[in-house]
C-alpha positions as CSV (number, residue, x, y, z in Angstrom):
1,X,56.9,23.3,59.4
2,X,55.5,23.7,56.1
3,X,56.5,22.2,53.1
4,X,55.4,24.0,49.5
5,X,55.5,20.6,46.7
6,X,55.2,21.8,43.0
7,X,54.5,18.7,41.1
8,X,52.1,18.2,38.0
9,X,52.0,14.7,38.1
10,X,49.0,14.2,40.4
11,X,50.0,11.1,41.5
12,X,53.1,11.7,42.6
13,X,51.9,14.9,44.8
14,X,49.5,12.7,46.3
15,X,51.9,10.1,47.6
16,X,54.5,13.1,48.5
17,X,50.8,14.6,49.8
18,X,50.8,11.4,52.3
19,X,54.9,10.9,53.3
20,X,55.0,14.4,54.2
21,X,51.8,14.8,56.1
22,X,52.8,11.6,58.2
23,X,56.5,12.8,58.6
24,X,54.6,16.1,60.3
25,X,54.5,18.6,57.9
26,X,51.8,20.7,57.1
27,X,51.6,20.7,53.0
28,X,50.6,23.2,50.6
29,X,50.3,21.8,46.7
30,X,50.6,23.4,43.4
31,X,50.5,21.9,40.2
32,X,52.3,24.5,38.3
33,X,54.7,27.4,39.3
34,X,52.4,29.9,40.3
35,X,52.9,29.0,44.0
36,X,56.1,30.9,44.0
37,X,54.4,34.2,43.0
38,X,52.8,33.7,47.1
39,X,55.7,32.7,48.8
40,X,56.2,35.5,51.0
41,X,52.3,34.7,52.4
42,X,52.8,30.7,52.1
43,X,56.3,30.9,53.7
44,X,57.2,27.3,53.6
45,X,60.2,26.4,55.5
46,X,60.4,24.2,52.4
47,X,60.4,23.7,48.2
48,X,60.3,20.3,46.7
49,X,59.4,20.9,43.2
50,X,59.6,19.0,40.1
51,X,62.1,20.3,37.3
52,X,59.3,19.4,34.1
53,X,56.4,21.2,34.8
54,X,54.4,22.2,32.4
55,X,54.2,26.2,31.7
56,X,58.0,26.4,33.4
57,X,61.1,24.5,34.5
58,X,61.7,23.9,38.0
59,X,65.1,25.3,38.0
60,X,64.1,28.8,36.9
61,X,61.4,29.1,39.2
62,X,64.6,27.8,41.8
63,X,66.6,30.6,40.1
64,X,63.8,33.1,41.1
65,X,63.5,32.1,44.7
66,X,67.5,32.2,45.0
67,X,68.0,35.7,43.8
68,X,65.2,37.2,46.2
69,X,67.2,38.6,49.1
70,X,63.6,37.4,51.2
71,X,63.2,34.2,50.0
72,X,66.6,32.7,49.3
73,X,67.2,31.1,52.7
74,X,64.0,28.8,51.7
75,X,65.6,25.1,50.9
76,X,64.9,24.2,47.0
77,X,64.8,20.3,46.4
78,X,64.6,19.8,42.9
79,X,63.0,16.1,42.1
80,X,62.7,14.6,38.7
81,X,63.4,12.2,35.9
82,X,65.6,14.6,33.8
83,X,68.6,13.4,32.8
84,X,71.6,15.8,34.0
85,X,69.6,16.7,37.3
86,X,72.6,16.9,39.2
87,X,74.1,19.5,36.6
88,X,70.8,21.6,36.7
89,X,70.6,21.4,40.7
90,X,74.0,23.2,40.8
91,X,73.3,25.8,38.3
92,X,70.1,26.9,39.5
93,X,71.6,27.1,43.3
94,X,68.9,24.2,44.6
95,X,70.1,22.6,47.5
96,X,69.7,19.1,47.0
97,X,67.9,16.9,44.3
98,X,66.4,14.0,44.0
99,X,66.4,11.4,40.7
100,X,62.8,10.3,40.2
101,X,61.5,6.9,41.3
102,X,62.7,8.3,44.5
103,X,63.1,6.2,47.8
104,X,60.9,7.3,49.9
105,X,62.5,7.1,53.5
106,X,65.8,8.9,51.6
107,X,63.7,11.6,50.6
108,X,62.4,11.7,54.3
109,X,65.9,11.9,55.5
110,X,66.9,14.5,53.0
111,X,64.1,16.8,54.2
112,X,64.9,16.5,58.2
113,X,68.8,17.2,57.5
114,X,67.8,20.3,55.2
115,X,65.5,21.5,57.5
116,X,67.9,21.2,61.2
C-alpha cells in the first residue's frame, strides 16, 4: 500500500519516512502540495499531510482531492500544530487528524483502521 506524506518540515517526513516504511508501506514524499497535481499516477491508498505548508494549506489541497469524483475515496489525514485542527479536519472533509507531537504507535493505529 502506498502512503503519499506532504510535510515541509524535513524532519518530521524523515521520521514519518522511517514509521511508515517499517509499518509496510511503500512511501512517496513531497515537501509542498504539488504531489496532488500527480495523484491519479501516484495513487496512494493514502494522504497524511501537514495543514502549514508553505505555498498552500493542507486543508485546501484536502478540499481538492475531496471534490474529485476520482480521487475522493483516497483517506486525507491532516497532521499539525494548528490550533483548531479539529474544526479544519471537518470543514475540509479530511478523515481524521492528528495534533502535532504526535504519538507514534497512535498514528500507526490510525493509519491500519483507515486503510481496512
Amino acid at each position: 500500500m502506498k502512503i503519499l506524506v506532504i510535510e515541509d518540515n524535513k524532519d518530521i517526513l524523515e521520521v514519518l519516512d522511517i514509521i511508515l516504511t517499517d509499518d509496510g508501506y511503500e512511501v512517496v514524499s513531497c515537501s509542498d502540495g504539488t504531489a496532488i497535481d500527480d495523484l491519479k499516477k501516484i495513487n496512494p491508498g493514502l494522504i497524511l499531510m501537514d495543514e502549514l505548508l508553505p505555498s498552500i494549506k493542507g486543508s485546501e489541497l484536502c478540499l481538492r482531492v475531496k471534490a474529485d469524483d476520482d480521487l475522493k475515496h483516497i483517506p486525507v489525514v491532516l497532521i499539525s500544530a494548528a490550533q483548531s485542527l479539529e474544526n479544519i479536519a471537518g470543514k475540509c472533509g479530511a478523515d481524521a487528524y492528528v495534533a502535532k507531537p504526535f504519538d507514534i504507535s497512535a498514528l500507526s493505529e490510525l493509519i491500519k483502521g483507515l486503510l481496512n
